[in-house]
Phi, psi and omega in degrees: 000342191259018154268012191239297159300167147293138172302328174314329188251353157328289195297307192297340191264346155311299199283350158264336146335301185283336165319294174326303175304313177264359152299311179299321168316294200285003200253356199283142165264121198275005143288026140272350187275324195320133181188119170300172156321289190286335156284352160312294173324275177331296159005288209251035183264180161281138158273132179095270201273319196245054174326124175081027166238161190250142181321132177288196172279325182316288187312331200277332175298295185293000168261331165328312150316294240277310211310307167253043166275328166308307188298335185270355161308309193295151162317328195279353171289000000 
């Protein structure tokens, strides 16, 4: 970006980028966050052959993928 700018105007379009972020952060509505313990849990088992183990970080990434390779599948993306 800075072969094209200045750093000056580099740095001011970063830091409104980050204004944007942490406005959108205070604009979030916290009854999405709403989630029990045990359903967190529940979340994070394996579904099929090894029923009650909880998922590795690996596994956990890649379910993570599938959901939003899913959500971009929709129209409104």
């Amino acid at each position: 970006m800075t072969g094209f700018l200045t750093p000056y105007w580099c740095l001011g379009i970063y830091a409104v980028f980050g204004l944007i972020v942490i406005l959108s952060a205070f604009s979030i509505n916290p009854a999405l966050e709403v989630e029990s313990d045990i359903e967190i849990e529940n979340a994070m088992r394996v579904e099929g052959i090894n029923v009650g183990r909880r998922r590795t970080c690996c596994e956990e990434l890649g379910h993570n993928w599938r959901i939003v390779k899913n959500e971009f599948k929709l129209r409104l993306y």
